[in-house]
C-alpha positions as CSV (number, residue, x, y, z in Angstrom):
1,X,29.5,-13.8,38.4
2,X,31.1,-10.4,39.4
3,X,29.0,-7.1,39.9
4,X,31.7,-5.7,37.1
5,X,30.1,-8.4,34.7
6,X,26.8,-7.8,35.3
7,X,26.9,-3.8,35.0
8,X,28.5,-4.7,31.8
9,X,25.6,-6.4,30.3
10,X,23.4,-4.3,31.7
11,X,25.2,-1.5,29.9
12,X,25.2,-3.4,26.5
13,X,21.6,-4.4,27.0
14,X,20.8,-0.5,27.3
15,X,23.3,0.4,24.4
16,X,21.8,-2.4,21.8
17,X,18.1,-1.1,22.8
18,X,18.8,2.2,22.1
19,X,21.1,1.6,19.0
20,X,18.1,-0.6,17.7
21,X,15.2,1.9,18.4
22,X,17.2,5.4,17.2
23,X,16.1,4.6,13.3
24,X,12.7,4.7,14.3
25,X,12.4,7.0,16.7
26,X,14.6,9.7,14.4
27,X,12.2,9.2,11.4
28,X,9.7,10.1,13.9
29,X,11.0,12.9,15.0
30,X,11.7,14.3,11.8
31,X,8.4,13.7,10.4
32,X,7.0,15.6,13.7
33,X,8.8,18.5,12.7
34,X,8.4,18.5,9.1
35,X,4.4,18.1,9.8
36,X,4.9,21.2,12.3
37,X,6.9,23.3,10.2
38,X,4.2,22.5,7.6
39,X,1.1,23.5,9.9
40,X,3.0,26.5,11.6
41,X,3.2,27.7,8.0
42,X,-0.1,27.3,7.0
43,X,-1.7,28.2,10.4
44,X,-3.4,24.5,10.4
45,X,-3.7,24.0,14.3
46,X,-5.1,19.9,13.6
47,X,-4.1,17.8,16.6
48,X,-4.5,14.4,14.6
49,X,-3.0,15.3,11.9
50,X,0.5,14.6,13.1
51,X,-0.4,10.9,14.0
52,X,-0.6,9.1,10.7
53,X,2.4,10.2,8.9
54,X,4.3,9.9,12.4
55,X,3.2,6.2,12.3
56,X,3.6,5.5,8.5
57,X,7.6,6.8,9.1
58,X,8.2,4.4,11.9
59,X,6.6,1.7,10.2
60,X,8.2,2.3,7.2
61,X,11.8,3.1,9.1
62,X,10.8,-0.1,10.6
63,X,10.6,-2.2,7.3
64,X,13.5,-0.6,5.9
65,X,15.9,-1.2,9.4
66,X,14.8,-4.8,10.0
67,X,17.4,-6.6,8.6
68,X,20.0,-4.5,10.3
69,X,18.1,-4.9,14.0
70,X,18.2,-8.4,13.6
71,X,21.7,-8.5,13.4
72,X,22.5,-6.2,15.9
73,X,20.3,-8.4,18.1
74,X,21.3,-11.8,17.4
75,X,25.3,-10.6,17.9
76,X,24.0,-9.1,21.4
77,X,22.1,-12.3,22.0
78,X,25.2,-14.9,20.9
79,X,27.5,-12.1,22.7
80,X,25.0,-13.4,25.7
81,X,25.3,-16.8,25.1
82,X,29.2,-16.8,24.6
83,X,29.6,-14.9,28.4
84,X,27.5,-17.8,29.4
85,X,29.5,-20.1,28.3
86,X,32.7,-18.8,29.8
87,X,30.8,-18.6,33.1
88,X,30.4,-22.1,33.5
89,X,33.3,-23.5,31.9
């Protein structure tokens, strides 16, 4: 096992995690500025008001993705599996 092959999937782990988390983290972040926008307007300064539709997005960003982060994680894991596989044989 080279230093070269280990950067490499150390790089795709990092690249899959990120790939896998941006759906929820953009919804988010887009709720958290439509909910600012919205208290900015109405001069509404309520801290906890942000949290629940913040949480209902990425659950529901969640729900929505799943099907897709699965299969972006099983390819990175059999990806995995297949380097393994060349490593020994």
């Amino acid at each position: 096992m080279t230093p070269d092959f280990v950067i490499d999937i150390g790089r795709e782990a990092v690249k899959t995690v990120l790939l896998i988390s941006a759906p929820m983290l953009l919804a988010g972040l887009v709720v958290g500025l439509l909910v600012s926008i919205f208290q900015a307007a109405t001069q509404i300064n309520e801290q906890t008001m942000t949290f629940i539709p913040k949480i209902v997005a990425v659950l529901v960003a969640l729900i929505l993705f799943a099907p897709w982060i699965i299969r972006v994680m099983l390819a990175f894991t059999n990806n995995i599996f297949h380097s393994i596989t060349l490593l020994g044989g």
